[in-house]
C-alpha positions as CSV (number, residue, x, y, z in Angstrom):
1,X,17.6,13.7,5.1
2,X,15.1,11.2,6.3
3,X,11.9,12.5,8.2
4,X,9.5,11.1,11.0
5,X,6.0,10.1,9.7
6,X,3.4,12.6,10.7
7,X,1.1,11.3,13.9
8,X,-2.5,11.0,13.2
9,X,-4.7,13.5,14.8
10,X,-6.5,10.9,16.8
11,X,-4.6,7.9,18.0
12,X,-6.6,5.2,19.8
13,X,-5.2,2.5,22.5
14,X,-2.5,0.2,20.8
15,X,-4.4,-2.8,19.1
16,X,-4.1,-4.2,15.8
17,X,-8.1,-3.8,15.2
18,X,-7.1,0.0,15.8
19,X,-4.3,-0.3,13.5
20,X,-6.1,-2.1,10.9
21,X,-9.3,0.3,10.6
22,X,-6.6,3.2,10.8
23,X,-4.9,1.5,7.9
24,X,-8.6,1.3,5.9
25,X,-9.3,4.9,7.0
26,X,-6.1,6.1,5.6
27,X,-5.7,4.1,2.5
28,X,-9.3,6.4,1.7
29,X,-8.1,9.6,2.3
30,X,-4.4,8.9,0.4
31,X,-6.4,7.5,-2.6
32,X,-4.1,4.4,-3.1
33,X,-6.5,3.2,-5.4
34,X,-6.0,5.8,-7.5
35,X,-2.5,6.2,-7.1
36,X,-2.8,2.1,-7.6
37,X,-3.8,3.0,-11.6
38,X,-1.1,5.1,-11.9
39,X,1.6,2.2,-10.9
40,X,-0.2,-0.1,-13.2
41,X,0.1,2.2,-16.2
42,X,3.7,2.0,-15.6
43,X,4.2,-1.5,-14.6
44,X,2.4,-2.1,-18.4
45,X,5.1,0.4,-20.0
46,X,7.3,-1.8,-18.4
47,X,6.2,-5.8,-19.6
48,X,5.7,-5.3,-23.1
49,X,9.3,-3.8,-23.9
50,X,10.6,-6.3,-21.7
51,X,8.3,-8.8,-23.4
52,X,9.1,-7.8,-27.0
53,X,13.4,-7.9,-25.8
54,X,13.1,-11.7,-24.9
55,X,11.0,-12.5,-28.6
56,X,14.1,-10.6,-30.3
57,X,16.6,-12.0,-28.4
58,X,14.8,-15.7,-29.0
59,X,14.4,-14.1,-32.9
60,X,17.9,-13.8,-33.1
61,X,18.7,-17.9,-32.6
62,X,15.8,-18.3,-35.1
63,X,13.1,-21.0,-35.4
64,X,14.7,-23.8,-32.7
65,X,15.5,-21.2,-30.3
66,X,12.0,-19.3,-30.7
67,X,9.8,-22.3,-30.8
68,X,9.4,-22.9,-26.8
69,X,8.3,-19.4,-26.2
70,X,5.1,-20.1,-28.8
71,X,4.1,-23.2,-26.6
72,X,2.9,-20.1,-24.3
73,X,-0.2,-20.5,-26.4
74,X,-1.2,-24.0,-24.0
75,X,-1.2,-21.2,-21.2
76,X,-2.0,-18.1,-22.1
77,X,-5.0,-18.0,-24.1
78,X,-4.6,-16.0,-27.5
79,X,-0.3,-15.4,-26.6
80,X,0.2,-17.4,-30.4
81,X,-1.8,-15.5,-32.4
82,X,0.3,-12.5,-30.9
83,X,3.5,-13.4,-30.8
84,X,3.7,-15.7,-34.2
85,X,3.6,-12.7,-36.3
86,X,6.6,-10.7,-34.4
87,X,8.9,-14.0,-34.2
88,X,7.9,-14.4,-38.0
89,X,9.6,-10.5,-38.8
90,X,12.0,-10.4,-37.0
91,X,13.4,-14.1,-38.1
92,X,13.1,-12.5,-41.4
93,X,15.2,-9.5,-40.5
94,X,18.5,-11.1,-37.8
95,X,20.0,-6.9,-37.7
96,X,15.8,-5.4,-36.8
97,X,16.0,-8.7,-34.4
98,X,19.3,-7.3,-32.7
99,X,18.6,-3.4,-32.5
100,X,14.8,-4.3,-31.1
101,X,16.3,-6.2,-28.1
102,X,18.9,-3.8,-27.1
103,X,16.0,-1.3,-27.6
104,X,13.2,-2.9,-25.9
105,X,15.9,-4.0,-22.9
106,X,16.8,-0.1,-22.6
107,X,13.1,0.7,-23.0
108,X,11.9,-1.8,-19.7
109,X,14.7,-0.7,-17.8
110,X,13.7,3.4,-18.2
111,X,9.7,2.4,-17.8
112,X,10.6,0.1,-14.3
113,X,12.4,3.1,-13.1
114,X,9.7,5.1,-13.9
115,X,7.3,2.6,-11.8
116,X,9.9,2.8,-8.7
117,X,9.9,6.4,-8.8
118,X,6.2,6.5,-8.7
119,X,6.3,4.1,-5.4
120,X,9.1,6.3,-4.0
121,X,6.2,9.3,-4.6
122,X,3.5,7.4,-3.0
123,X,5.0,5.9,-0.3
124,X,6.0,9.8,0.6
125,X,2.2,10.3,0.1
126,X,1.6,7.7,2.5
127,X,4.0,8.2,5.3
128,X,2.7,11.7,5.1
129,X,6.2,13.6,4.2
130,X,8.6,15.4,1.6
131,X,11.0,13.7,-0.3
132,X,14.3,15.6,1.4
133,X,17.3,12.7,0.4
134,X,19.5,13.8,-2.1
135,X,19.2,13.5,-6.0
136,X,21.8,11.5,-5.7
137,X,20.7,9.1,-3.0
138,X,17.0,8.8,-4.5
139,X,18.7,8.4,-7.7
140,X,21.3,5.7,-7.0
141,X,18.1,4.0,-4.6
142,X,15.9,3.9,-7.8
143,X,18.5,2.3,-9.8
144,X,19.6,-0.3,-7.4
145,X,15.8,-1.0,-7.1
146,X,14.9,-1.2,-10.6
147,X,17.5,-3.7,-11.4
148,X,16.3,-6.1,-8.7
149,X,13.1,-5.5,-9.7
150,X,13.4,-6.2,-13.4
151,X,15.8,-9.6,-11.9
152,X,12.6,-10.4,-9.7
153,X,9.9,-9.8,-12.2
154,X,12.0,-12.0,-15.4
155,X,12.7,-15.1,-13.3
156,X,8.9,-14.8,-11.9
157,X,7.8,-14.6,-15.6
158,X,10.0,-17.9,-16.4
159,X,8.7,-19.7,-13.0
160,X,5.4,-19.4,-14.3
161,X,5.7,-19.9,-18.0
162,X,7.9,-22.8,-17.3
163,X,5.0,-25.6,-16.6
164,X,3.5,-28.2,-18.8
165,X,5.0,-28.8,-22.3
166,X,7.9,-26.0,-21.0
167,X,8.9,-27.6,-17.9
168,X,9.1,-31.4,-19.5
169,X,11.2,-29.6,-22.4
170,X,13.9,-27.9,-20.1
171,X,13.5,-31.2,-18.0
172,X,14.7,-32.9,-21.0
173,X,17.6,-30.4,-22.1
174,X,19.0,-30.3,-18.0
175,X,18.7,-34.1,-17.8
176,X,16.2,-34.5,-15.7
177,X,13.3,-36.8,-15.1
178,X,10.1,-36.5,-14.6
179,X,10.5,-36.6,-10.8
180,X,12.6,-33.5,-10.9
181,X,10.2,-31.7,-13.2
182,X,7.1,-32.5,-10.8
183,X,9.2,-30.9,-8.0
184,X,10.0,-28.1,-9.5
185,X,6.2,-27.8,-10.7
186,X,5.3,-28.1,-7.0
187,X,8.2,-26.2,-5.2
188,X,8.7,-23.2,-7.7
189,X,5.5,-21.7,-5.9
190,X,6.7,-20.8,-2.7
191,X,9.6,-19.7,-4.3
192,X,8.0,-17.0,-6.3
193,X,6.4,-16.3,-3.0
194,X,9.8,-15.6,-1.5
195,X,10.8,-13.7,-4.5
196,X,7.4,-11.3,-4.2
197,X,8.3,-10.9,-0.5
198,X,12.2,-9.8,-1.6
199,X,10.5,-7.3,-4.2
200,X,8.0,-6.1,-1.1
201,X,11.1,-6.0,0.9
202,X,13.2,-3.4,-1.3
203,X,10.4,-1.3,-2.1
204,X,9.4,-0.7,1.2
205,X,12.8,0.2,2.4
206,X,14.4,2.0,-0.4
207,X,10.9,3.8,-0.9
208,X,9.7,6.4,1.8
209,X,12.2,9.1,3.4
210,X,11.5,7.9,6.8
211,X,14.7,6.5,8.5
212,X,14.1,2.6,9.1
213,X,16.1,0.7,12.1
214,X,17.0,-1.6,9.4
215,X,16.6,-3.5,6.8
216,X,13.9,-6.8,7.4
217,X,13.1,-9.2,5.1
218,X,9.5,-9.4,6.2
219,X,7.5,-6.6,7.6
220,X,3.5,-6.8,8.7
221,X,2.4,-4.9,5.6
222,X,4.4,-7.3,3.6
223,X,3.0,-9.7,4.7
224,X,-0.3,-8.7,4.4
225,X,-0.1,-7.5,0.5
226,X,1.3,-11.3,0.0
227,X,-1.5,-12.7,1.7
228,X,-4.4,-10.1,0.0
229,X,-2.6,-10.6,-3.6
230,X,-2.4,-14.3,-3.1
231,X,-6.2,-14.0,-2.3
232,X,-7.5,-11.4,-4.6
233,X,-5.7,-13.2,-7.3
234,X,-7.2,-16.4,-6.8
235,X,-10.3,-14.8,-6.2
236,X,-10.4,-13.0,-9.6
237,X,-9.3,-15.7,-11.7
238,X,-11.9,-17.9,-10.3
239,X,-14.5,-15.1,-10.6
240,X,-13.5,-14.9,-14.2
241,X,-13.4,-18.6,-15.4
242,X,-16.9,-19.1,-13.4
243,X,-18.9,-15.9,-13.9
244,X,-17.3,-12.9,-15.8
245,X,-18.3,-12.6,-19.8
246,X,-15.0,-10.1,-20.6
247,X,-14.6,-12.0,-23.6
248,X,-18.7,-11.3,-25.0
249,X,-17.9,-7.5,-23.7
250,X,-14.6,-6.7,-24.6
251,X,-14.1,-9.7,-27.8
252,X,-10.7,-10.0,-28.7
253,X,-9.3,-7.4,-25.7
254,X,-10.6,-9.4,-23.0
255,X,-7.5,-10.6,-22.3
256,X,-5.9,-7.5,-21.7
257,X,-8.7,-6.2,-19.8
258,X,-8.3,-9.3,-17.3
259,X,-4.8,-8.4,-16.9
260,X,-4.8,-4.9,-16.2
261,X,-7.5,-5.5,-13.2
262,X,-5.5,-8.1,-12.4
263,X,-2.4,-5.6,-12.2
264,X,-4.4,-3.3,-10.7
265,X,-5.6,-5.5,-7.5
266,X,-1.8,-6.5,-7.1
267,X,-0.8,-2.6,-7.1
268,X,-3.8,-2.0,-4.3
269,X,-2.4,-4.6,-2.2
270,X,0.9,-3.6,-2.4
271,X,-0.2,0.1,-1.1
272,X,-2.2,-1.2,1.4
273,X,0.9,-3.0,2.6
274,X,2.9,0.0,2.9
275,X,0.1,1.8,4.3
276,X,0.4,-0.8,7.1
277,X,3.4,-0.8,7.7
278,X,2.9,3.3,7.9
279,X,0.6,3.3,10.6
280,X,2.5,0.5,12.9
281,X,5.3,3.2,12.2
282,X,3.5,6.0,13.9
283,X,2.1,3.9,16.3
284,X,5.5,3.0,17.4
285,X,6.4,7.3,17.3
286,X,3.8,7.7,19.9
């Protein structure tokens, strides 16, 4: 059974400044940040199976088949020296090749759902309730939302990878030219845009007990974590090309450290989203 959000003990006069530092105030005292860590530990449980499935299911058409993927190295800095010497086993071994993709594809499947059941928690936290659905309900909710999720997150991962060296590839297998590839490079970034919004979308419905009018596509505090992870994440990566020295501190782990804050600021602005959306919500309750 779906609940009301709790009022706040003080509510100002209706304005979005007063919804905004209401939002700040709150995203304090619910420790998103925190609770922003504990999403990114389990979005990380969820890439690397995921990552290792598409290197043995690339492992199992061998050498032509795997070759693309080590052209990551152009983007990601330090992805060959990783991924050469598990392409290099498992072409050696086609039956290890085959059990580790079914295993790792079962293995990203149970660590998303753990990550959606962690934002159905949170978002509880947030909206200031219990979780009162049925086991069923939450259950058949988390599923439905890992799914799309893991959909979401894979063709992300292969808008992004696809660029350079990739992109000309693929343009060359599909047939087309080098005009089509430059659109693509240009247009698939709104797209993932769209696709972040989708994700947003899902989680925020499917995540607190609170009963929504409806579904919407676009809410205010989906809006904003789009905007503040568009932001943050430009902000970071220029931060780190410019001024950061992970790579002096942390040596061959650098790159992992720069990913997890990066997953980490992408986790914050997601909460803060919801904790938007949370306050217009009892705003709206009076």
């Amino acid at each position: 059974m779906s609940e009301q959000p709790d009022k706040p003990p003080e509510r100002p006069p209706r304005s979005w400044w007063g919804v905004l530092k209401r939002t700040g105030k709150e995203f304090k005292r619910d420790h998103l940040a925190d609770w922003a860590a504990a999403l990114t530990y389990y979005a990380v449980l969820s890439i690397f199976p995921a990552l290792l499935a598409v290197i043995s299911i690339l492992g199992l058409f061998g050498q032509p088949a795997a070759k693309p993927l080590m052209d990551l190295g152009e983007v990601v800095p330090g992805a060959r020296q990783i991924l050469n010497p598990v392409l290099q086993a498992l072409r050696s071994n086609q039956t290890a090749a085959g059990f580790a993709a079914i295993f790792s594809i079962a293995v990203a499947l149970w660590s998303a759902s753990g990550y959606v059941g962690a934002f159905m928690r949170v978002a509880n936290v947030v909206y200031g309730i219990e979780e009162a659905r049925p086991i069923w309900k939450t259950l058949a909710l988390r599923v439905a939302a890992t799914a799309i999720l893991v959909i979401a997150v894979t063709v992300s991962a292969v808008g992004v990878v696809l660029t350079g060296n990739l992109a000309r590839r693929a343009g060359q297998l599909l047939g087309i030219g080098q005009t089509g590839v430059t659109i693509w490079n240009i247009a698939k970034w709104p797209v993932l845009v769209l696709i972040v919004m989708m994700v947003l979308a899902l989680l925020y419905w499917a995540g607190p007990n609170v009963e929504h009018p409806g579904f919407r596509w676009l809410t205010p505090g989906s809006a904003l974590a789009v905007i503040i992870w568009i932001i943050a994440s430009a902000a970071f990566a220029f931060y780190v090309v410019h001024f950061a020295s992970y790579s002096k501190t942390y040596a061959t782990l650098a790159g992992m450290i720069v990913f997890l804050i990066w997953l980490w600021l992408s986790n914050i602005a997601v909460l803060l989203g919801v904790e938007l959306d949370a306050e217009l919500t009892r705003e709206r309750a009076g």
